[in-house]
C-alpha positions in Angstrom: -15.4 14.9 -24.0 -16.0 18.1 -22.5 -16.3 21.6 -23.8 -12.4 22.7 -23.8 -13.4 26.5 -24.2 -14.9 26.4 -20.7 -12.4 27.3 -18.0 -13.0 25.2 -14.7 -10.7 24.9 -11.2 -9.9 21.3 -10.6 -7.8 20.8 -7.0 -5.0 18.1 -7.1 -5.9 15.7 -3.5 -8.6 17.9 -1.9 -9.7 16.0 1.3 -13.6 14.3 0.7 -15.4 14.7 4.0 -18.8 15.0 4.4 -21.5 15.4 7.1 -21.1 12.6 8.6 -17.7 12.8 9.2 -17.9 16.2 10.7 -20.7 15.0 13.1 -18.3 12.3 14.4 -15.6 15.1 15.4 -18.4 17.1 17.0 -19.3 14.0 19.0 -15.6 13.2 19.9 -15.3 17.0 21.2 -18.7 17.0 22.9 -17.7 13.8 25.0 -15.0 15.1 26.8 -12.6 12.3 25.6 -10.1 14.1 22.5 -6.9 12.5 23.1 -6.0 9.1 22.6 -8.6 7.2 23.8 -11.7 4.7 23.1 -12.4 5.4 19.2 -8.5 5.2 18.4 -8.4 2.0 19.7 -12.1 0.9 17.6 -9.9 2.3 14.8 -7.2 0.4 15.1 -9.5 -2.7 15.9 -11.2 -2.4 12.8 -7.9 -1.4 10.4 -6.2 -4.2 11.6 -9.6 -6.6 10.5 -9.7 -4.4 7.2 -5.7 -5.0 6.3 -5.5 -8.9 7.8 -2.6 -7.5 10.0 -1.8 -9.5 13.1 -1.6 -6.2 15.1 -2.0 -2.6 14.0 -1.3 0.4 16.1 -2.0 4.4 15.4 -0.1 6.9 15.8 0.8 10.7 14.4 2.4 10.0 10.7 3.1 7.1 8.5 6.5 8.9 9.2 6.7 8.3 12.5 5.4 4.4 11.6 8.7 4.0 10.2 10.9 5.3 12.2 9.0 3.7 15.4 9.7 0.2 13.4 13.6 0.7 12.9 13.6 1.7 16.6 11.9 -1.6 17.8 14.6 -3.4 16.0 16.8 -1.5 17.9 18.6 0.0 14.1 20.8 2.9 15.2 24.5 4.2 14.6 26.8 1.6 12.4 23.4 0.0 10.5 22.7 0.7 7.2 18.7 0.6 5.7 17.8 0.3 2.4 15.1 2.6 0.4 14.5 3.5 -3.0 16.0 6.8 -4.4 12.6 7.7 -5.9 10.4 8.3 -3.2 9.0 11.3 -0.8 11.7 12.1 2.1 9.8 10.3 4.8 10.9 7.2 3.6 14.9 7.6 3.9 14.6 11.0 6.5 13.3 8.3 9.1 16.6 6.4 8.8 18.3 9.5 9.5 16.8 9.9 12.8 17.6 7.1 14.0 21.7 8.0 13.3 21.5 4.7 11.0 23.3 5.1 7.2 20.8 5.7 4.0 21.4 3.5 1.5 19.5 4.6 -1.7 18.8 2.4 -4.7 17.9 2.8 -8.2 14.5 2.0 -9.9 13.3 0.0 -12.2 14.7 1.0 -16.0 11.1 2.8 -16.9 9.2 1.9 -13.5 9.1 2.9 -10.1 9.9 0.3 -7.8 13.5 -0.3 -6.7 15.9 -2.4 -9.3 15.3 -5.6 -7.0 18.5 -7.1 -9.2 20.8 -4.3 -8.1 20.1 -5.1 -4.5 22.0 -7.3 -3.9 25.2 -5.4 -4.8 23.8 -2.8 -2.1 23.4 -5.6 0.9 26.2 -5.6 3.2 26.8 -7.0 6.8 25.5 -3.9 8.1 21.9 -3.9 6.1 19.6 -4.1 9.0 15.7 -3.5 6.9 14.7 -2.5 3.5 12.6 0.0 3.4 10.3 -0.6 -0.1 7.8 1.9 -1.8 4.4 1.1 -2.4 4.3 4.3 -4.8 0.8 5.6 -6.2 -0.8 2.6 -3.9 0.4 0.1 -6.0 2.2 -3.0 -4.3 5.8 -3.7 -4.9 7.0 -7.5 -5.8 7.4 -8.3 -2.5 8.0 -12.4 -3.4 10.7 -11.1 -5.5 11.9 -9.0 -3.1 11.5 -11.7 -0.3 13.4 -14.3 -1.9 16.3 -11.8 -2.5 16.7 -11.4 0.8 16.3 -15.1 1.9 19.0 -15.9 -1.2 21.4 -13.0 0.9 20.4 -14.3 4.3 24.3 -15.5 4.5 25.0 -11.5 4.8 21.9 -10.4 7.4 24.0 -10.1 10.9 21.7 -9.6 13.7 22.8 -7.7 17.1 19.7 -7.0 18.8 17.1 -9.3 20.1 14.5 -8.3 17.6 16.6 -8.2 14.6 17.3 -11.9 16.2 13.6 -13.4 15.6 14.3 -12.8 11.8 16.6 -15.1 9.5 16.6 -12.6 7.1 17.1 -8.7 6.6 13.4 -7.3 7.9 10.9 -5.6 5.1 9.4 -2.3 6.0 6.6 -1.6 3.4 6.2 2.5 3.0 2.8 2.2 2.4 1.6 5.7 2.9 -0.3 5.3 -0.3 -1.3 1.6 -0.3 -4.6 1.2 1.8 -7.1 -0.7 0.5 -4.7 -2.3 -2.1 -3.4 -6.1 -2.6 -1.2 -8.1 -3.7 -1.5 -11.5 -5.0 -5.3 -11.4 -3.2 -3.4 -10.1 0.3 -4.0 -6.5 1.5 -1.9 -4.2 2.3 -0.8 -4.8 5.8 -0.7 -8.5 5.6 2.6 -8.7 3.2 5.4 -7.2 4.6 7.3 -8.0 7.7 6.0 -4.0 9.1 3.6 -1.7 7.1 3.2 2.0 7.6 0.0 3.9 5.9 -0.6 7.6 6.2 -3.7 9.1 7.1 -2.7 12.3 6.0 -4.8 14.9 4.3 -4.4 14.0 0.3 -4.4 10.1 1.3 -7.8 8.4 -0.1 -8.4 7.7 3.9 -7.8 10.7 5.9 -7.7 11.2 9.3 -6.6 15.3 8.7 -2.9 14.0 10.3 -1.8 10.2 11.3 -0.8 7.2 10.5 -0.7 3.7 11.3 1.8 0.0 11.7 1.0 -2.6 10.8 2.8 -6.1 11.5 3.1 -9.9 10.9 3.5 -13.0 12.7 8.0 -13.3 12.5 9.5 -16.8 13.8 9.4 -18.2 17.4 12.0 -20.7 17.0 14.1 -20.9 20.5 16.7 -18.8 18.7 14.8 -16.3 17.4 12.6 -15.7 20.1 9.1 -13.1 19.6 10.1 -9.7 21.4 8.8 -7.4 24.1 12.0 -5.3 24.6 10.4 -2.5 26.9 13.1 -0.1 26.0 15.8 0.0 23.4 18.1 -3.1 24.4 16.3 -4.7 27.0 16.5 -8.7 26.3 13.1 -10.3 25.8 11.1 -13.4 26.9 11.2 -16.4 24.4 7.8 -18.2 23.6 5.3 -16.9 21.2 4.8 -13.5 19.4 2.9 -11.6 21.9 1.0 -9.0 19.8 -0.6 -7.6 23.2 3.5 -6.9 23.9 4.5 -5.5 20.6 1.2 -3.2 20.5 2.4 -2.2 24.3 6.0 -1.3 23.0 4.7 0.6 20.2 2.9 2.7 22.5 5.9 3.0 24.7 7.6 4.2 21.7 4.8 6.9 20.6 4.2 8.3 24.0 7.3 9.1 26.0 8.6 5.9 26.9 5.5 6.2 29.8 4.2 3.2 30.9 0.4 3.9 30.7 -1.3 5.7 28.1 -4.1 8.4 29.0 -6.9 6.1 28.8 -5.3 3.7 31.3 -4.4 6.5 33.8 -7.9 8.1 33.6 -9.0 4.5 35.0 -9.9 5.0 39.0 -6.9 5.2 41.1 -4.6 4.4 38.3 -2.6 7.5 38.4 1.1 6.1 38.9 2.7 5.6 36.1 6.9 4.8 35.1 9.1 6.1 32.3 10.8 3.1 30.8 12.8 5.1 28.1 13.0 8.4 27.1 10.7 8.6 23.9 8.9 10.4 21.7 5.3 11.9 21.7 3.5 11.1 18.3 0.2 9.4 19.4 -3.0 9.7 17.2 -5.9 11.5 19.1 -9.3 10.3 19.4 -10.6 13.6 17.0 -8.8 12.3 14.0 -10.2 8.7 15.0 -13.3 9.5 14.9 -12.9 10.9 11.4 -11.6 7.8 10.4 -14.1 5.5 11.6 -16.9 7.9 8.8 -13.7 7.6 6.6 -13.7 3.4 6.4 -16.9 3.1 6.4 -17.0 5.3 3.1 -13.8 3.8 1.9 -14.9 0.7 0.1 -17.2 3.5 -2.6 -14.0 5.7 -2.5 -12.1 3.1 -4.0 -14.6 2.5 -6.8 -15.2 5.3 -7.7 -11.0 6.2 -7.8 -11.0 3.0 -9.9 -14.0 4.5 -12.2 -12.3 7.9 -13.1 -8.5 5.6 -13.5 -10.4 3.8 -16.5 -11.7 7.0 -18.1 -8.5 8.7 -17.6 -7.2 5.5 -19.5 -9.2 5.6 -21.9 -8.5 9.0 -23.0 -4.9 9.2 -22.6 -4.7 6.1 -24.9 -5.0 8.4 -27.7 -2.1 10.6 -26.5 1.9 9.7 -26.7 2.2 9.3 -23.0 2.8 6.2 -20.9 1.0 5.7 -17.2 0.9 3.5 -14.1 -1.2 0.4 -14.5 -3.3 -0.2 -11.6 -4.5 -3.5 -12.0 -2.6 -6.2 -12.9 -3.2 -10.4 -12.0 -0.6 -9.9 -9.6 -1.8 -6.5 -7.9 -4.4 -4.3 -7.5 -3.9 -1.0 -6.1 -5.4 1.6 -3.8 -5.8 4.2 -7.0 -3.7 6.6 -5.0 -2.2 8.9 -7.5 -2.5 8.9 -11.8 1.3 9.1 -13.0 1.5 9.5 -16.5 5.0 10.1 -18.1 5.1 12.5 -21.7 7.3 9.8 -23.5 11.0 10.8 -24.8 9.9 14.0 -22.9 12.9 16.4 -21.1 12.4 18.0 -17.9 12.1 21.3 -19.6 9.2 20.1 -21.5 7.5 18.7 -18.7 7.6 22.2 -16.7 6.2 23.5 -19.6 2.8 21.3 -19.8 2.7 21.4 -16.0 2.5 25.8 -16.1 -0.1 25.0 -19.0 -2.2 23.0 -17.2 -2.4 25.6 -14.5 -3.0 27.9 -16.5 -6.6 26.1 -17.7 -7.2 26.1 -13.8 -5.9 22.8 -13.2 -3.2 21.8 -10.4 -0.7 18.8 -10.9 2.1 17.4 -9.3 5.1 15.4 -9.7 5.8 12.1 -7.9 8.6 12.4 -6.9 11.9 14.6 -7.4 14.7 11.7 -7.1 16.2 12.2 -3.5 19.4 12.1 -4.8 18.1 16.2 -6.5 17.5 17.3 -3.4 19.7 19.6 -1.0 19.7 16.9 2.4 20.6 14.1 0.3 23.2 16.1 -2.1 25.0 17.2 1.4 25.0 13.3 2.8 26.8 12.4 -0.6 23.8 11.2 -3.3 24.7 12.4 -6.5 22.1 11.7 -9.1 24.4 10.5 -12.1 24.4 7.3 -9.8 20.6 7.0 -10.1 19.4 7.0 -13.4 16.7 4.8 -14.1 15.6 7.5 -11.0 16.2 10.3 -12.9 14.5 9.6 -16.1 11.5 8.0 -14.7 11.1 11.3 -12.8 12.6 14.1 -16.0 8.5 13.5 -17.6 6.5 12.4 -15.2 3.4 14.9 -13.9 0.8 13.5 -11.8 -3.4 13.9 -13.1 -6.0 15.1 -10.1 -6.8 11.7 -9.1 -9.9 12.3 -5.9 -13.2 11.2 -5.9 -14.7 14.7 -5.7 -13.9 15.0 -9.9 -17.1 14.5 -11.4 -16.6 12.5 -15.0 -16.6 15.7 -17.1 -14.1 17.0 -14.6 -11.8 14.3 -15.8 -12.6 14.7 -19.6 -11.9 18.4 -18.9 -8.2 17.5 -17.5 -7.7 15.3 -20.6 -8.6 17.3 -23.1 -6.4 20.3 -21.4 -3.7 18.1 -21.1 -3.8 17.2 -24.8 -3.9 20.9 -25.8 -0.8 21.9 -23.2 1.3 18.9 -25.2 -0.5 20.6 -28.5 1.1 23.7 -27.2 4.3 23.1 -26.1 5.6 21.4 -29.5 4.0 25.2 -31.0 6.5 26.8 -29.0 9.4 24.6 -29.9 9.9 23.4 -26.1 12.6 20.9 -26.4 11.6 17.7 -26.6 13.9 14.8 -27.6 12.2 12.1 -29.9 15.1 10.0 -28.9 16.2 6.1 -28.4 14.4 6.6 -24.9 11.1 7.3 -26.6 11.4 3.9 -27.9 12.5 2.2 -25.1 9.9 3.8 -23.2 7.2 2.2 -25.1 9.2 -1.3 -25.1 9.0 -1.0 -21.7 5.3 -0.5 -21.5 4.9 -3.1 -23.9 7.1 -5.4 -21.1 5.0 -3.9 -18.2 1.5 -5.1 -19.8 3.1 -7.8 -20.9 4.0 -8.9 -17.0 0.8 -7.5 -15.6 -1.3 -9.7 -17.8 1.2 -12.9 -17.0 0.8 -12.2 -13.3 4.8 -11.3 -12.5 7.8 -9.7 -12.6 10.2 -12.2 -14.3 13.2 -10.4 -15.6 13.4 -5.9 -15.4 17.1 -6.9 -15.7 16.7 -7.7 -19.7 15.8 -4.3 -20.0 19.3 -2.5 -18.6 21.7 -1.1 -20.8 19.5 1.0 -23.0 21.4 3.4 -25.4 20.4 7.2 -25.5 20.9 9.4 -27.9 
């Protein structure tokens, strides 16, 4: 361990970028080319080989990735979309846009993914995707969740023709923190029905802003033909899934509707171009492409080396009474995103407490996340949090380590050992914190979590509802 007495800044998610990567934007400006253009599409090219996708397109925000993906299946007013009430915004606030109704549901008791078995209960005829989180870039159960939805296909009513080449309710991963992870051997990309990463700044791959979808293979069978809609209720050819056709009605989606992106105009003669339907403007430029292309190069020694400071942060926070995230497990392996640790049996005021400690030995945490249903927009649509508790007290003692690849090993013993001292602390000054039935159930349920990890599956969160609290 480090010397404790010796005050040091650590940064929660600074950005790593080096020389090489600000050479590649100089050469991006210099060549006259900064929209989207040639090293956008290289970047897509080689994200969609890195994440086995069968297409992959670029664009502004994993936020608009989502939203872009309930708009090719043509969700709008009357549908209703599935997401998990413990998430960041993006992932329900997409919905919104599109005028369809949120549907939130509850975690996991003591974990993070939705509670797959209180889905059903949640599926009507008007469920038209789920929208799952891959939280801290590890994978959800997406079997489990598959098989849900194939056991409730009876309910999943189609009305447009891309809703119509699925024989089930369509999964669309929130993988804004998931790149580079896998799931049963499968990256990230090549699992769900759609998958939309962020680029942004604190992501482990950055390209400053952006984001990217991803998409599988669905059926071609006669009656659920693949689709090239060219607008928002247009009918579509039958045949095979034409990934040249879905990438070109992603783009009609990102850039106005317009039916030639820059690159094609700019071609000679090419000028004339058509508006198909009024859309939005959210394309990813060539200047945050070219950071990219530095970025996955490097990523492969970003992710070990996020995996080297996860098992020293392990290591040492095994000797404290906290519980965290497992990262590798026989059935997933994640991207090492963020380090959630939860202060068992802890209340939110005690939390608070260790988190103004912490910044007051210089370093910055977070939390991941504040339950939608705690937040103003979703109080005024109607969430109220009593209804989402598994949500709520997976969220009351959770704070979030510095997890980045700029912490140098003593950088990370220095967080632990502060960490230890602001728990040390914060029982000195009598800072409520229930030793309660939850305490104990917390650690059952960590026991259970291991437990599943090592045995390669999720078999049954269900046995674990109905805890008492004191």
């Amino acid at each position: 361990m480090t010397d404790s007495c010796t005050q040091r800044t650590i940064q929660f998610s600074p950005p790593d970028i080096t020389e090489a990567e600000i050479e590649a934007v100089a050469d991006a400006l210099r060549s006259g080319w900064i929209t989207t253009g040639p090293k956008t599409k290289e970047l897509e090219e080689k994200l969609c080989a890195v994440t086995h996708a069968d297409g992959l397109a670029c664009v502004s925000s994993a936020t608009t990735a989502l939203e872009i993906a309930l708009r090719i299946l043509g969700i709008g007013p009357g549908d209703e979309v599935i997401t998990s009430a413990y998430t960041y915004t993006a992932s329900a606030s997409c919905i919104a846009h599109t005028g369809a109704t949120i549907v939130l549901c509850d975690t996991l008791p003591g974990g993070y993914e939705m509670d797959y078995s209180s889905l059903p209960e949640l599926i009507t005829e008007k469920t038209k995707a789920i929208i799952p989180v891959d939280i801290a870039g590890r994978m959800c159960d997406y079997d489990r969740l598959r098989n849900m939805l194939i056991m409730m296909k009876g309910l999943y009513t189609p009305s447009t023709p891309y809703q119509k080449a699925f024989d089930r309710i369509p999964i669309i991963a929130d993988a804004a923190h998931s790149l580079g992870a896998s799931y049963h051997g499968k990256p990230s990309g090549s699992v769900a029905d759609f998958t939309c990463f962020s680029f942004h700044a604190v992501k482990n791959f950055t390209t400053a802003e952006g984001g990217a979808l991803a998409w599988k293979h669905v059926s071609t069978a006669p009656e659920r033909p693949a689709i090239f809609m060219q607008g928002p209720g247009a009918e579509a050819p039958t045949g095979n899934f034409d990934d040249a056709a879905y990438y070109k009605e992603v783009m009609l989606q990102s850039l106005h509707g317009q039916s030639k992106d820059a690159l094609a105009k700019n071609q000679a003669g090419s000028w004339e171009y058509d508006i198909i339907f009024p859309g939005y403007k959210c394309n990813m430029t060539d200047i945050q492409a070219a950071l990219g292309l530095v970025q996955l190069e490097r990523y492969p020694a970003l992710l070990k080396r996020r995996y080297e400071i996860i098992e020293r942060y392990e290591r040492g926070l095994d000797e404290l009474p906290v519980s965290y995230l497992k990262h590798v497990g026989n059935w997933a392996e994640s991207s090492g995103h963020l380090m959630l640790v939860r202060i068992n049996g802890a209340q939110e005021a005690y939390r608070n407490r260790v988190i103004e400690l912490m910044a007051s030995y210089g370093i910055a945490t977070n939390v991941h996340y504040k339950p939608l249903p705690l937040l103003t927009a979703y109080k005024n649509l109607g969430f109220d949090i009593a209804n989402y508790q598994n949500a709520y007290h997976q969220y009351e003692n959770e704070i979030t380590l510095p997890l980045h690849t700029l912490l140098s090993d003593d950088d990370v013993d220095y967080v632990i050992d502060c960490f230890a001292r602001a728990l040390k602390q914060a029982d000195e000054e009598n800072i409520p914190r229930t030793i309660t039935t939850r305490e104990r159930n917390d650690k059952r349920l960590q026991a259970y979590v291991d437990r599943m990890d090592k045995e390669g599956g999720w078999k049954d969160p269900a046995a674990f509802r109905g805890f008492e609290e004191d």
